[in-house]
FILO-709169 format. One record per residue (C-alpha): x negated, y, z; residue in one letter. Coordinates in steps of 0.25 Angstrom, whole numbers, plus 5000, padded with zeros to 4 digits. Layout:
N
XYZA ...
END
This chain:
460
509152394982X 509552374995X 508952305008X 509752185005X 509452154991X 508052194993X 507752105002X 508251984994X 507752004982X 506252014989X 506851894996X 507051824984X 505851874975X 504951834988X 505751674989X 505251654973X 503851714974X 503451644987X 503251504982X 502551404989X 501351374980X 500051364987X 498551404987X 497451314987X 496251334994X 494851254994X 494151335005X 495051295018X 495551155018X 495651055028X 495150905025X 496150805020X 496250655024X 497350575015X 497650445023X 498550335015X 498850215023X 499550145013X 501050105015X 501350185028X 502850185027X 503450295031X 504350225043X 502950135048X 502550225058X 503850265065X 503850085067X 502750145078X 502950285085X 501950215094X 500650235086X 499950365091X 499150395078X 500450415068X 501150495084X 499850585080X 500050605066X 501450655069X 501350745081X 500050815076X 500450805060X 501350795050X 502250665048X 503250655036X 504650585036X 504050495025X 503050495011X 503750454999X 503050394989X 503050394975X 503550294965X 502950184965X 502850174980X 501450094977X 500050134984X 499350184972X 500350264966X 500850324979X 499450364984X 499150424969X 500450504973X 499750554986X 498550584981X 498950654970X 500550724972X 500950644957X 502150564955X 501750414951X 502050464935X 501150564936X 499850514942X 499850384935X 499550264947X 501050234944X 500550074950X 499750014960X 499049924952X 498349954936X 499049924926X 499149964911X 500649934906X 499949944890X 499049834891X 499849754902X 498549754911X 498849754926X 497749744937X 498249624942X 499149694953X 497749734960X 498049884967X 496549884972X 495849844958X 496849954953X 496150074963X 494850044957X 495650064940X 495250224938X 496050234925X 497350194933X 496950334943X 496350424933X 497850484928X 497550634928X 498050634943X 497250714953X 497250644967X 496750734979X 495550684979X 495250734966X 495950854967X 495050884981X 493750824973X 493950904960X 494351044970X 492851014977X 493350944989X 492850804995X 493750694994X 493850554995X 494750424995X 494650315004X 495350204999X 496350284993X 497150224981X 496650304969X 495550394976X 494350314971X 494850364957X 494250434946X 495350534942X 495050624929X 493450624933X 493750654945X 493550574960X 493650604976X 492250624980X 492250494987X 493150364987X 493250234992X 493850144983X 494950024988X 494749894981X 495449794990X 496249785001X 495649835012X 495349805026X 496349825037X 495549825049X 495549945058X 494049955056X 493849965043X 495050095041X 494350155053X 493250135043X 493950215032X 494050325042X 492750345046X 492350355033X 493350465030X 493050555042X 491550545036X 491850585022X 492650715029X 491650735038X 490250695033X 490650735018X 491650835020X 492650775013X 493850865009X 494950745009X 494750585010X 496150485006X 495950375013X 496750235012X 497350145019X 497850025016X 498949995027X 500049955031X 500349935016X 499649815016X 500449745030X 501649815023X 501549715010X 500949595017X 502049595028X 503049705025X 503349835032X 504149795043X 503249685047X 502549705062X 501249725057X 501549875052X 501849905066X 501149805074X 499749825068X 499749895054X 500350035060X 499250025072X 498250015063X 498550145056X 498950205069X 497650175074X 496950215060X 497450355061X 497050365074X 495650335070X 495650415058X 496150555070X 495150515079X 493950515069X 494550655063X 494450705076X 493050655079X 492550705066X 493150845069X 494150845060X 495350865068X 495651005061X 494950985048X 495650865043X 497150845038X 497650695036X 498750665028X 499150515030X 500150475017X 500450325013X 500950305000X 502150215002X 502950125012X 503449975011X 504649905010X 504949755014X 504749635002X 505949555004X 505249405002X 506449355004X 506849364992X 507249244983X 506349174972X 507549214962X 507749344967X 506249404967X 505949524956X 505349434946X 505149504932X 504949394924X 506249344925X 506849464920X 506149484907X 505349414897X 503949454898X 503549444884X 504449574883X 503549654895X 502049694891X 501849734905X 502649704918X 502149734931X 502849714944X 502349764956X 503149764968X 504149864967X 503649904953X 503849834941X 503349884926X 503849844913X 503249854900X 503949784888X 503549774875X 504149904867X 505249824862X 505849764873X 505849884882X 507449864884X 507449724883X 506549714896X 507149834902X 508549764901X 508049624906X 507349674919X 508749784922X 509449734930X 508649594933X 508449604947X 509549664956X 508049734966X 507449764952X 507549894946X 507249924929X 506850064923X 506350124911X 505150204920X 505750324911X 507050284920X 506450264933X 507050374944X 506350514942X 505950514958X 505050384953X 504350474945X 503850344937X 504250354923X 503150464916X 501550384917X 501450284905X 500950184915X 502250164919X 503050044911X 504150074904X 504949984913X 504850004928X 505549914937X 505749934953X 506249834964X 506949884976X 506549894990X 506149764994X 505849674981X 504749664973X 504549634959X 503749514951X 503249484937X 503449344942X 503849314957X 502649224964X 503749144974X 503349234985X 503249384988X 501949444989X 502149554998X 503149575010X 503049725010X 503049824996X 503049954990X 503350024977X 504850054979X 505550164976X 504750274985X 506050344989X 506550204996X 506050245013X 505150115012X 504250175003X 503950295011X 502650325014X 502050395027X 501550555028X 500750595040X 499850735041X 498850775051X 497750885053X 497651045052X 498551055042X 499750985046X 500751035055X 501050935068X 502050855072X 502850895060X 503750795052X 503950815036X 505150745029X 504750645019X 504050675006X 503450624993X 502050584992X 501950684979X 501550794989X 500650744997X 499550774986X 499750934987X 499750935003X 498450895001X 497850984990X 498351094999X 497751055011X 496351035004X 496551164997X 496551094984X 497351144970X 498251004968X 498450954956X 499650924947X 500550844956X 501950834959X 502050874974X 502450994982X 501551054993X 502951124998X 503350985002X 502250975014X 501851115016X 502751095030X 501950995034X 500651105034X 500351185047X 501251305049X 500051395047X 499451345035X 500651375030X 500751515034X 499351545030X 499351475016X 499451575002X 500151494991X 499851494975X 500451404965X 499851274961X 500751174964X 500951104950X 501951014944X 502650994957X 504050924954X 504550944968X 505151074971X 504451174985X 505551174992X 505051205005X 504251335006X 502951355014X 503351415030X 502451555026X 503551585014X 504651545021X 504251615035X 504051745026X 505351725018X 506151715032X 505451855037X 505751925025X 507251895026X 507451925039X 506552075036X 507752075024X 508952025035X 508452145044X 508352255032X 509652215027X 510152225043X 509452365047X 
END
C-alpha cells in the first residue's frame, strides 16, 4: 500500500472510531446553580443593552441566540424539559394544570395546587436533581416547578415547595438568594434550581411590549443577578460555581380586541354532550368524545374558526412531539399566535400577554445565559432546543444522565477550550434523537494534524 492510501484509510478508520461520547466523573466537578426566571423572552433583554448585569453575563460567559422550548410552550411542561432532556411525550407533564381526561377531572385551572399533585410528576422521568441525589450528590429545588417531587422513591435532598403566587419585591428574591448561597456553602450543596417567577407574570397581566418589562421588570432581574454575583463572590465561590440561567419560554401579545363573535369559543362549535372531556387553555385545547362520536366532533370543530387549528394528537406535526403519552386527548386543538381559546368566552379576555404556541414561532423563545469556570467568555452560541440543557448539566456535575432525548455535542462549544482538550470520552449518551454533528475541538484538532503529517508524506 502506498503513502497515499495509507494515509486515508488510517484517516478514515480514525473519523469512525473517534466519536464524541463522554466519561463521567464524580470526583471533580464544579457546583451547579440552575436559575429559571420564568418567561424571559429571548428578545427582553436586547430592549436594554443598558442593564450591566445581563453586559456581565455576556462578556464574561456564554450567551445563546435564543432557547427553544418544547411543545406546549407552557411553565410546567417546559421546565420538566430543562430539568430532565425529554420531549413533552416522554416525561409525562404534557399541561400546566392536572387533569385526568378518563374521569373528566380538572384541578380547576389551578397551576400552583397542581405543583403540590405528586401522581401528575412521578412518570418514570428522572430530573437532575434526582439524578445528582440518587449518584450521592446534594441538591435542591427552590421554587422550581416539579422539584418538590417525589419521582420513583426518589427526592432532591431539600426543596422548597410553591403554592401560590409569590412575592415581587426585591427583598424577598434577595431572600431566595441568601438562602441558596447557604445551602452551597453551609451544606455543601452539589446543585440548587432556583425559581423565579418574572417577568411572566407583567408579561400576562400587561403584555410583553408594555413599559413595565423595560421600565421596572428588566431592572429588577438586572439588579437580582447582580445580587446573586456579588454574594457568589463574597461567599468565595467565584471559581467553584457554574450558573446556568434558562427560562422556559417567551410571550406573545393577546389581541383583546377581538370581537365578542369572533373570540375562540368552543361551545359554539360542538355539542357538548358529544365531549367527555374538553379543556381549553390558552393556546391549548384538549378534546375527548365519547368513543363514538370521535369524527363527528373532529369534523364540527375543523375548520370552525379561521385562528383555530384541529388535530388527531396522532396527526399533530412530529417537531411537537405531542402525540405518544395517553394523557394527551385524542383531539388537540391549537390557536395561532395571538388568540386564545375558551370553553365558553366570559365577555372579556383574562390575560393581555400568553404562552403555549407553537415553540418554533420566535415569540415563544426562551432566554440561555452561562457563567462560572466552566464556560467560555464572551462567546455567543446559535439558538437551541431546551432538550439539551439536561446533559450539559450531568456532565458538569460529573453525573451518568439518564435516558433523555438531548445531545451534549450541541453545547460542548460553549465549554472552555481546555476542558475540552483534557476530557476522555466513553459512551453513554442514550436514546438521543438528535444526531452529534459537531465534534468536540481535541478530535477535531488531532484529525487536522494527522492530515496535514498525511499531506506532507504524500509530498516528500
Amino acid at each position: 500500500m502506498n503513502n497515499r492510501d495509507y494515509c486515508f484509510t488510517l484517516l478514515v478508520g480514525l473519523s469512525m472510531a473517534i466519536i464524541p461520547t463522554y466519561q463521567y466523573s464524580l470526583e471533580d466537578h464544579h457546583k451547579l446553580l440552575l436559575i429559571s426566571f420564568d418567561g424571559l423572552r429571548w428578545d427582553y433583554v436586547d430592549r436594554r443593552p443598558d442593564l450591566e448585569s445581563f453586559n456581565i453575563l455576556r462578556e464574561e460567559g456564554v450567551k445563546a441566540e435564543f432557547l427553544e422550548p418544547p411543545f406546549p410552550s407552557q411553565t410546567s411542561p417546559s421546565h420538566t424539559t430543562l430539568a430532565t432532556g425529554l420531549y413533552v411525550e416522554s416525561h409525562g407533564v404534557v399541561h400546566n394544570v392536572y387533569y385526568d381526561r378518563y374521569s373528566s377531572e380538572v384541578v380547576t385551572g389551578d397551576f400552583y395546587r397542581t405543583l403540590a399533585i405528586n401522581e401528575w410528576w412521578d412518570n418514570g422521568d428522572e430530573p437532575i436533581w434526582i439524578t445528582a441525589s440518587s449518584q450521592g450528590l446534594k441538591s435542591g429545588g427552590y421554587l422550581f416547578p416539579g422539584s418538590n417531587a417525589t419521582i420513583g422513591g426518589r427526592t432532591a435532598t431539600r426543596s422548597i415547595l410553591q403554592t401560590a403566587r409569590t412575592s415581587k419585591e426585591e427583598s424577598d428574591w434577595q431572600e431566595r438568594i441568601d438562602d441558596v448561597i447557604s445551602w452551597f456553602v453551609e451544606d455543601n450543596f452539589d446543585f440548587i434550581a432556583l425559581y423565579f417567577e418574572q417577568p411572566d407574570s407583567d408579561g400576562h397581566d400587561k403584555g410583553p411590549d408594555d413599559d413595565i418589562i423595560e421600565s421596572t421588570t428588566l431592572p429588577l432581574i438586572n439588579r437580582t443577578i447582580g445580587y446573586l454575583l456579588s454574594k457568589v463572590q463574597e461567599a468565595g465561590l467565584t471559581d467553584e460555581l457554574n450558573i446556568i440561567i434558562a427560562s422556559d419560554h417567551g410571550m406573545t401579545t393577546v389581541d383583546i380586541d377581538v370581537s365578542f363573535n369572533d373570540v375562540i369559543s368552543l361551545v359554539n362549535y360542538v355539542n357538548v354532550s358529544d365531549i367527555f372531556f374538553m379543556f381549553p387553555y390558552a393556546a391549548l385545547g384538549l378534546v375527548e368524545p365519547y368513543p363514538n362520536e370521535r369524527e363527528k366532533v373532529y369534523n364540527q370543530l375543523t375548520g370552525a374558526h379561521p385562528r383555530l387549528n384541529t388535530f388527531y394528537k396522532e396527526d399533530l406535526p412530529e417537531y411537537f412531539h405531542y402525540s405518544n403519552n395517553d394523557r394527551i386527548t385524542s383531539i388537540v386543538l391549537t390557536a395561532d399566535l395571538g388568540y386564545t381559546m375558551y370553553r365558553v368566552f366570559p365577555g372579556f379576555h383574562i390575560n393581555k400577554g400568553e404562552h403555549g404556541y407553537d415553540s418554533k414561532l420566535p415569540d415563544m423563545r426562551a432566554s440561555f445565559f452561562a457563567i462560572g469556570p466552566s464556560f467560555k467568555k464572551n462567546y455567543i452560541v446559535p439558538g437551541f432546543q431546551s432538550i439539551h440543557v439536561y446533559e450539559l448539566m450531568c456532565h458538569l456535575l460529573g453525573l451518568t444522565p439518564a435516558p433523555n432525548n438531548g445531545s451534549l455535542d450541541v453545547l460542548y462549544p460553549i465549554l472552555r477550550d481546555e476542558l475540552l482538550e483534557t476530557t476522555s470520552f466513553t459512551t453513554t449518551n442514550v436514546q438521543s434523537t438528535t444526531s452529534g454533528a459537531q465534534r468536540p475541538v481535541a478530535v477535531v484538532h488531532f484529525l487536522s494534524i494527522l492530515t496535514l503529517a498525511c499531506w506532507l508524506i504524500k509530498h516528500n
